[in-house]
Backbone as JSON, one array per atom type, in Angstrom:
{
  "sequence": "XXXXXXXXXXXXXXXXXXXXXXXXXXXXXXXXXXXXXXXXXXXXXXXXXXXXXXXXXXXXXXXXXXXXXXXXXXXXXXXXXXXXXXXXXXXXXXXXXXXXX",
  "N": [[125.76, 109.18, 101.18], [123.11, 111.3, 101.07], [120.42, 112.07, 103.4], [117.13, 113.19, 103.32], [115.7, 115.6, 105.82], [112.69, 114.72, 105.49], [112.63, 112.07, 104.82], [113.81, 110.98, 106.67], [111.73, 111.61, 108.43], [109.65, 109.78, 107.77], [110.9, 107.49, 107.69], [111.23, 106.9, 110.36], [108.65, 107.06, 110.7], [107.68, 104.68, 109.49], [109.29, 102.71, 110.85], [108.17, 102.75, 113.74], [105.44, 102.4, 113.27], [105.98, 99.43, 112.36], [106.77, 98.94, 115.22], [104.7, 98.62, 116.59], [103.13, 96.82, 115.23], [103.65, 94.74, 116.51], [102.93, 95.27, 118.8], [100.53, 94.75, 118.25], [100.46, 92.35, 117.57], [101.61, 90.94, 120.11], [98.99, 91.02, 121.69], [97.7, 89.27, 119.79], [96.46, 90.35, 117.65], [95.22, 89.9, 114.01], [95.53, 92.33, 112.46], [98.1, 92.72, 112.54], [99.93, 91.5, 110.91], [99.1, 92.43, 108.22], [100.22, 94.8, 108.49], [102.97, 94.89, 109.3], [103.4, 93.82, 106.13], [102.87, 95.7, 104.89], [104.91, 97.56, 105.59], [106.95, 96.04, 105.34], [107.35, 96.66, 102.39], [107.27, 98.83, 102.18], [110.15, 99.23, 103.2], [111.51, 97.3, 101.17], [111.74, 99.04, 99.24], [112.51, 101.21, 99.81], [115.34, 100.13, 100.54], [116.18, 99.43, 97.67], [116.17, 101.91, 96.43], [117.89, 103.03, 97.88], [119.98, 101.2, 97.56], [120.75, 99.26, 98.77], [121.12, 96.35, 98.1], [121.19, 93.37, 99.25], [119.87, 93.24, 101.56], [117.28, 94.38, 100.67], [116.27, 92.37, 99.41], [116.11, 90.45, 101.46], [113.76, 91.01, 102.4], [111.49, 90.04, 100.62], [111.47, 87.15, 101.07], [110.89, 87.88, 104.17], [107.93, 89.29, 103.68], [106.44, 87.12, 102.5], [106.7, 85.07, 104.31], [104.86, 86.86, 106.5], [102.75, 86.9, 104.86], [101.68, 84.68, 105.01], [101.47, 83.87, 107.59], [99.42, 85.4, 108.23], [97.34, 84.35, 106.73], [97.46, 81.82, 108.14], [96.38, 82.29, 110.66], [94.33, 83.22, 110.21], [93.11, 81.39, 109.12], [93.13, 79.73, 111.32], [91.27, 80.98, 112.89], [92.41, 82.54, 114.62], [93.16, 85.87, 116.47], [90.43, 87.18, 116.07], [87.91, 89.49, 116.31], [86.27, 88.85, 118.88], [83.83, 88.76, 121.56], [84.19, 86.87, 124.2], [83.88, 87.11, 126.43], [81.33, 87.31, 128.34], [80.5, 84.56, 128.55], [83.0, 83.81, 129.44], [83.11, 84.57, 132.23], [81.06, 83.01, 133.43], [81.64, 80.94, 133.23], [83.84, 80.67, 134.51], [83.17, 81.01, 137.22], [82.82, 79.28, 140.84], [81.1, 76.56, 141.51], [79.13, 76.41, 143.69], [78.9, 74.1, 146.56], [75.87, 71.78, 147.24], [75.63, 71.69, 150.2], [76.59, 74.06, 150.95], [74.6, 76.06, 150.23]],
  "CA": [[124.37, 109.34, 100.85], [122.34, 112.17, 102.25], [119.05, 111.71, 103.68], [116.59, 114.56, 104.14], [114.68, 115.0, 107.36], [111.72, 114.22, 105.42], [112.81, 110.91, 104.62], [114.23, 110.5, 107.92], [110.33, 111.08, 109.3], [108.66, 108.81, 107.08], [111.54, 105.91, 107.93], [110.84, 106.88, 111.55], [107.2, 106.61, 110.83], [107.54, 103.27, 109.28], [109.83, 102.07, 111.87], [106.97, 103.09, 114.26], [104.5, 101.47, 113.09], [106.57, 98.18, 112.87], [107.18, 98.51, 116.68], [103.15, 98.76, 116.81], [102.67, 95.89, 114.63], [104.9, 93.79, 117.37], [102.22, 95.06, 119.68], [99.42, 94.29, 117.88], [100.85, 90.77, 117.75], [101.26, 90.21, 121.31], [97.59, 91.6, 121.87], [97.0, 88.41, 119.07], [95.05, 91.02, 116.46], [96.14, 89.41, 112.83], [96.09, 93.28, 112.07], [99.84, 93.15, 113.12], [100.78, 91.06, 109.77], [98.68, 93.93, 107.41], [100.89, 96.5, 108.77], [104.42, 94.43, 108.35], [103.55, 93.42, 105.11], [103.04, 97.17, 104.22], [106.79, 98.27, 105.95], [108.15, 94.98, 104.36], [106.84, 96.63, 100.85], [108.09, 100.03, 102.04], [111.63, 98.89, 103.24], [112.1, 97.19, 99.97], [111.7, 99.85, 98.17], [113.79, 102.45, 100.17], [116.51, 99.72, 100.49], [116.71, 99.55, 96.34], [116.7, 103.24, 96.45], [119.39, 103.3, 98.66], [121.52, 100.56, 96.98], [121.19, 98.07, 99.63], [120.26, 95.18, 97.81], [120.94, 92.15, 100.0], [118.78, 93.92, 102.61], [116.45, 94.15, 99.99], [115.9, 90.83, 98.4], [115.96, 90.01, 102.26], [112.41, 91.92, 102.7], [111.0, 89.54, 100.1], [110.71, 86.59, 101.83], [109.64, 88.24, 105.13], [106.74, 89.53, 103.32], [105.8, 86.06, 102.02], [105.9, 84.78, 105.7], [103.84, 87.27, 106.84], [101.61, 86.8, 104.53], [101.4, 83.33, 105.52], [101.08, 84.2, 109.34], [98.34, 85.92, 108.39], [96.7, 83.17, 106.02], [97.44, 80.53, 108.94], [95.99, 82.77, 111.79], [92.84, 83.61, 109.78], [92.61, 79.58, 108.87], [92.55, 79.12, 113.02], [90.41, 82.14, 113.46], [93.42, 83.57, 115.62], [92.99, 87.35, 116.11], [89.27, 87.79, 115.52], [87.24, 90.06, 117.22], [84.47, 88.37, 119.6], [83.91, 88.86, 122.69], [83.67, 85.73, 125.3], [84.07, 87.67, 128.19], [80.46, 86.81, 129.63], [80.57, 83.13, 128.76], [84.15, 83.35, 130.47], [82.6, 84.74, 133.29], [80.02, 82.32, 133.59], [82.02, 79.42, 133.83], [84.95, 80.44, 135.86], [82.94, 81.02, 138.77], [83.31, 78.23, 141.46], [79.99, 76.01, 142.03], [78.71, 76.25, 145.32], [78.39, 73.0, 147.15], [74.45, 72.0, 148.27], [75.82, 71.94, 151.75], [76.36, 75.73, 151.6], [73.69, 76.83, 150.18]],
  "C": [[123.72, 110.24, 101.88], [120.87, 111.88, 102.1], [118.3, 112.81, 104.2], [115.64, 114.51, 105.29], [113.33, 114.28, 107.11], [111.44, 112.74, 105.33], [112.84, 110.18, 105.66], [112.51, 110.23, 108.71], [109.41, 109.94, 108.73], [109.38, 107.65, 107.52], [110.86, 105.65, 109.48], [109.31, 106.27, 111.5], [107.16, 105.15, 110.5], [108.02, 101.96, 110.51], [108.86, 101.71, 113.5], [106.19, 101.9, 114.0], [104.73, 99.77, 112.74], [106.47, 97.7, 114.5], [105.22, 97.87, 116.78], [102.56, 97.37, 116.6], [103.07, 94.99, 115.94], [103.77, 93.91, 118.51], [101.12, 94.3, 119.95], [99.89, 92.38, 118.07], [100.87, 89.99, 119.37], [99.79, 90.22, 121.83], [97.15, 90.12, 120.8], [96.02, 88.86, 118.1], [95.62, 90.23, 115.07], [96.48, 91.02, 111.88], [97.77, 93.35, 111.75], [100.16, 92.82, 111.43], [100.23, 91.98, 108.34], [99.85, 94.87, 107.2], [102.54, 95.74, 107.88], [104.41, 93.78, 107.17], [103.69, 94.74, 104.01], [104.27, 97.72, 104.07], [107.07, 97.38, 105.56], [108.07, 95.92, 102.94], [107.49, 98.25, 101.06], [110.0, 99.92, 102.37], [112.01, 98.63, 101.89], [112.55, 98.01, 98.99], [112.77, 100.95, 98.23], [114.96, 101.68, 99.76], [117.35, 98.96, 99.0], [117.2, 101.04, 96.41], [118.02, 103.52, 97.24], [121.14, 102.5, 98.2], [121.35, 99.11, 97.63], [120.45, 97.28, 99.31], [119.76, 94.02, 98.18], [120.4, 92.48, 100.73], [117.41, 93.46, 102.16], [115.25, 92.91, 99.43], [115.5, 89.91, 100.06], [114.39, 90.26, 102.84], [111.65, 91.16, 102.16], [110.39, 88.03, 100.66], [110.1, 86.87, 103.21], [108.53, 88.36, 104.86], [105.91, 88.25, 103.18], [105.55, 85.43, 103.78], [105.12, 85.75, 106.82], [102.73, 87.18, 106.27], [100.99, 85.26, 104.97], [100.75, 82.93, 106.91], [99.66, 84.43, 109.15], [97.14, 84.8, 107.6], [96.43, 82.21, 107.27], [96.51, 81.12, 110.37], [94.32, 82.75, 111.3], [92.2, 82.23, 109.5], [92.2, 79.25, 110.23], [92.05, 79.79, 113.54], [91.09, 82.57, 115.0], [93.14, 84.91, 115.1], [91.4, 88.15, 115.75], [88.79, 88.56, 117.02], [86.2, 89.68, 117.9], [84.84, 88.69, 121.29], [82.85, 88.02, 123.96], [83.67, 86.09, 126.44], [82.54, 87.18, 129.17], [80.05, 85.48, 129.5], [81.44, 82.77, 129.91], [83.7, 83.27, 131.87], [81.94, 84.14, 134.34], [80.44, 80.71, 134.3], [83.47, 78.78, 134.2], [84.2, 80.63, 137.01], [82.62, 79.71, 139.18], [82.17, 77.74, 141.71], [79.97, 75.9, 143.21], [78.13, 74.51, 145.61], [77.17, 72.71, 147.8], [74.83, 71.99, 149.05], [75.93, 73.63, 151.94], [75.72, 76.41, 151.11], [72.56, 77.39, 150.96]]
}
């Protein structure tokens, strides 16, 4: 089976933006499971086109537990955007003792 470069950049690109997703995930965005639900939906598709079916059929439930990740993250409002930084701020600093004030 030959593969043309163009193909080759778009796998690359997908492959890419998998690694990304992986980032987004440690970072805790629920973006991450968006993206690998997209390259789950593009793998599948190449890896019919290509033949490789048990690959394939293997893509199917990933997708479903990502979509789930992402269901269960958004249920525990994991990954949202707020920003506690000046609460945090507020009430890590160390109370001063009346004696040293």
């Amino acid at each position: 089976m030959h593969i043309s470069w163009i193909e080759e950049l778009i796998d690359f690109t997908f492959g890419f933006l998998g690694k990304y997703a992986k980032w987004l995930n440690i970072k805790g965005r629920r973006l991450c499971f968006i993206i690998w639900i997209i390259c789950g939906a593009y793998w599948f598709v190449v890896d019919l086109q290509r033949g490789l079916y048990a690959q394939a059929l293997f893509c199917i439930p990933t997708m479903c537990f990502q979509a789930y990740g992402y269901y269960e993250w958004k249920r525990k409002r994991f990954g949202e955007a707020t920003d506690n930084s000046a609460s945090y701020q507020q009430s890590s600093l160390p109370l001063a003792a009346p004696s040293q004030l």
